[in-house]
N, C-alpha and C positions, 0 to 999 in steps of 0.2 A: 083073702088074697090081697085083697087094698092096704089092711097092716101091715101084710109081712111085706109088700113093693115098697112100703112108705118105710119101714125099719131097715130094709138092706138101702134104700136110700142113706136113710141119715147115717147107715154103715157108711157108707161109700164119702159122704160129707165130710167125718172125723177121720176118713184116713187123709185124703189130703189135706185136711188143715194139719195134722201129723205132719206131714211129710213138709210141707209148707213149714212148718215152726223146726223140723228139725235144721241144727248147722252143722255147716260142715265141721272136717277135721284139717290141721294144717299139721303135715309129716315136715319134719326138720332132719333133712335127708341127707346123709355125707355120702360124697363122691370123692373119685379117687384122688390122689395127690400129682399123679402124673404116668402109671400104669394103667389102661383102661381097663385091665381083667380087676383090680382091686375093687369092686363092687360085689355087693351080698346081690344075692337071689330076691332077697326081699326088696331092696332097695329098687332093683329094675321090676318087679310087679307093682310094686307102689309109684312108680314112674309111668306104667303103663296104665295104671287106674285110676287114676285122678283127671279131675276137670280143668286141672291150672298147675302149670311148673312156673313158680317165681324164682327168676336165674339172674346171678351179681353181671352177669355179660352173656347174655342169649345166643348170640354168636357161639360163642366157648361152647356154651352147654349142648347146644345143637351136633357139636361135633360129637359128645356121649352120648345124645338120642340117635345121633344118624348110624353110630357105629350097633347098637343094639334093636338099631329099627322099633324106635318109639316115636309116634308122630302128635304132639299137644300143641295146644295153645299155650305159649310162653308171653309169658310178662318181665319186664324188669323190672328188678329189684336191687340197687344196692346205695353204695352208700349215700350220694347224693339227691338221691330221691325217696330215703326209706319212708320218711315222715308224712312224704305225700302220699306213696303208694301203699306204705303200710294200710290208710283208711282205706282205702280199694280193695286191698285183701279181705280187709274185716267186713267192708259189703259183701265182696263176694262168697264168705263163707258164712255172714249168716242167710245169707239165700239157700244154703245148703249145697255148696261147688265144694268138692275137699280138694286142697291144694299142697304141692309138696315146694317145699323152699329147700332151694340148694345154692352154693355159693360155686365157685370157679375151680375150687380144690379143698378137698378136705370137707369138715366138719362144718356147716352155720353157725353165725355166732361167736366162733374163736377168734379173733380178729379180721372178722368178714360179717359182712351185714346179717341182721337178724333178730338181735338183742332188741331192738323195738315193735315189730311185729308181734313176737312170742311174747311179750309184756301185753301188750293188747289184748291178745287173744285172752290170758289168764282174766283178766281186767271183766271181759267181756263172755268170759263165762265158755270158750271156746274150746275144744279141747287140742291139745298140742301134742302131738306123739312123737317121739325122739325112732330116728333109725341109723343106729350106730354101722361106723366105717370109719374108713381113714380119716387120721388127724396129725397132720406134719409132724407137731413136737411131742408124740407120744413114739412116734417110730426113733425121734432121735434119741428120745431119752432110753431108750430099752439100749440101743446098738453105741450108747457112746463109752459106756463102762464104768461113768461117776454114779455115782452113790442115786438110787432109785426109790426108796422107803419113800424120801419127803423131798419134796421138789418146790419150786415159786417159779410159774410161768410170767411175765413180766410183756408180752407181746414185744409190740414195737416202743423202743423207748421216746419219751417225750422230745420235741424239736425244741424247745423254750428250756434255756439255757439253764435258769433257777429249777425246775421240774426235772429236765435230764439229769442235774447234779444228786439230786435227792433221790431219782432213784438207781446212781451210780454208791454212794451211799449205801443204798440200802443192800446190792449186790456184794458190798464191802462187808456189812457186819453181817449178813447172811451166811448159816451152818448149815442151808439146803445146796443143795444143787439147781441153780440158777438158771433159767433158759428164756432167749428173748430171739428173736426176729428179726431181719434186717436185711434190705434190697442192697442187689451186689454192689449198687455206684456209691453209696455212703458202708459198707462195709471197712476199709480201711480208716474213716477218720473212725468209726465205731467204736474198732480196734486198738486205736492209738486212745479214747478217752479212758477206757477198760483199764488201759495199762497203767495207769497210773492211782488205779483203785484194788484190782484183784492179784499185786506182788507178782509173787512165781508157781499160784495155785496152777494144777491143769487145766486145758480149758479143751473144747473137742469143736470144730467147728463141721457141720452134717450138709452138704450140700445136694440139690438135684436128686433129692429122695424118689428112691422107686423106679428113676429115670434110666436109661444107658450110661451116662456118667456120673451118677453114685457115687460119694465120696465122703469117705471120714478123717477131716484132718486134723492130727491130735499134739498137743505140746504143752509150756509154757504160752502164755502173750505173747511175748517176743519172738519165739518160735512159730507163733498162727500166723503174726502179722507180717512176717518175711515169705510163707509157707504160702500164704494166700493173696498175694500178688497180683495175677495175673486169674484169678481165678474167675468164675460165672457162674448165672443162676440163681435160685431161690437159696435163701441161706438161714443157718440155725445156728447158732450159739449157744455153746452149753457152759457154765461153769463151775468148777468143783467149789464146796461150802468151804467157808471157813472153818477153822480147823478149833472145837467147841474146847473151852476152858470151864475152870472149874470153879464152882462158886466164889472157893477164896481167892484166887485169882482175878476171874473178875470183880471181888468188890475192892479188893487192891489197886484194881487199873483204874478204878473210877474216883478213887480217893484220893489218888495221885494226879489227877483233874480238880482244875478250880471248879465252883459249883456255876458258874457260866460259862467253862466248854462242855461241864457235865451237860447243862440245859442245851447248848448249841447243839451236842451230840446228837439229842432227841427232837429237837426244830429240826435239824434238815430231813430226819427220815417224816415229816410229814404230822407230827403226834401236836398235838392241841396242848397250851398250858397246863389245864387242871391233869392230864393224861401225862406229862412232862416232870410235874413236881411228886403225882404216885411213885412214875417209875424211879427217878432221883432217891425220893425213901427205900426205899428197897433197896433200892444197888447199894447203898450205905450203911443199910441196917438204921436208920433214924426216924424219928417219928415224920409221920408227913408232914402237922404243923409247925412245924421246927424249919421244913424247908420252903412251907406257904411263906411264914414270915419272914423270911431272908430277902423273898422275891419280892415282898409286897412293901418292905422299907425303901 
């Protein structure tokens, strides 16, 4: 009798040190865009089951628990405190708390805090589980009518003047269908920097997704930036690609370029010298050291 009290002891020892060493899980939860029925089944039991909601504005999110009567301990989470509170997360889940991260709207991570936490976590051995939902520029890209195959999300463009040019640029020699982001009070200069990069492609601009006032306003540039005026709300800019040419065309247009606006071309989208003088070979059809040495006299 004394062995088997003393064995289901040391049973009882190894399960909580078990339980003790397990960690938790961080759910990367998307919530709606601005309909509250746009949430999965899943997404509210995993809301309901976790020990910790990390929310970009507790406030906001409070409003999605109140309306489905889930009651947690929320934390904040966003961008100017990720770095701090990311380490708080990762204590708290390896204590073994599983915690769900959701941001104010849509998906974690898309231009909304998260990308640091979920790096930790991989880092730290943690496991991360994705719970798909709404994501702003995927509802635009299906509903705007430009070309879907291949796409370049670009978020919000850069404020610094040399960076936004580069990647106004890169929207310019872009064959995808371009989509970026942008709060309504800078939407109009947005508009007018565009114009002078994207001609007279289409362009769709997706407003107040999901919302009561819904809106897809579609034209030229010059047609959005008249069209949208007066307009509000959360905003989407879509753009049609450029319109793709053909080898010998393009290695015509580039030959009819000195071999310094050639190079210029490829410094503003961002591309590193050695990556610079590749691509310049190629567009030419010439050997690469034939254009090393041009650069380096």
């Amino acid at each position: 009798i004394k062995k088997i009290n003393k064995k289901n002891k040391f049973k009882k020892l190894n399960k909580r040190k078990d339980k003790k060493m397990k960690k938790g899980i961080l759910y990367v939860v998307a919530t709606p865009i601005g309909n509250l029925e746009d949430i999965t089944y899943r997404a509210i039991n995993i809301l309901k089951s976790v020990d910790i909601i990390a929310a970009e504005d507790t406030r906001h999110t409070l409003k999605l628990l109140n309306h489905y009567e889930i009651s947690k301990h929320l934390i904040s989470y966003h961008r100017h405190n990720e770095e701090i509170k990311s380490g708080e997360l990762i204590k708290e889940l390896k204590e073994g708390k599983d915690i769900a991260l959701v941001s104010d709207a849509g998906t974690p991570g898309i231009c909304d805090p998260g990308e640091v936490v979920i790096r930790k976590c991989i880092e730290e051995k943690i496991k991360v589980v994705p719970v798909p939902g709404a994501c702003a520029f995927v509802n635009a890209l299906i509903s705007s009518g430009l070309n879907t195959d291949t796409f370049l999300f670009l978020g919000f463009l850069p404020l610094n003047k040399k960076n936004r040019k580069q990647k106004l640029e890169q929207i310019k020699e872009s064959t995808q269908t371009t989509i970026i982001y942008e709060a309504p009070h800078k939407l109009q200069s947005t508009l007018k920097d565009l114009e002078e990069f994207v001609s007279d492609r289409n362009v769709v601009l997706a407003r107040e997704l999901t919302k009561i006032h819904e809106e897809f306003i579609r034209g030229n540039i010059k047609e959005i930036i008249e069209k949208s005026k007066d307009v509000k709300g959360e905003m989407i800019i879509l753009i049609e690609g450029k319109p793709e040419i053909t080898l010998e065309e393009k290695q015509q247009e580039f030959k009819n370029m000195s071999l310094e606006e050639h190079f210029s071309f490829y410094e503003q989208q961002g591309f590193d010298k050695k990556d610079i003088i590749k691509k310049i070979a190629k567009d030419r059809g010439v050997p690469k050291n034939e254009i090393y040495m041009y650069f380096m006299n």
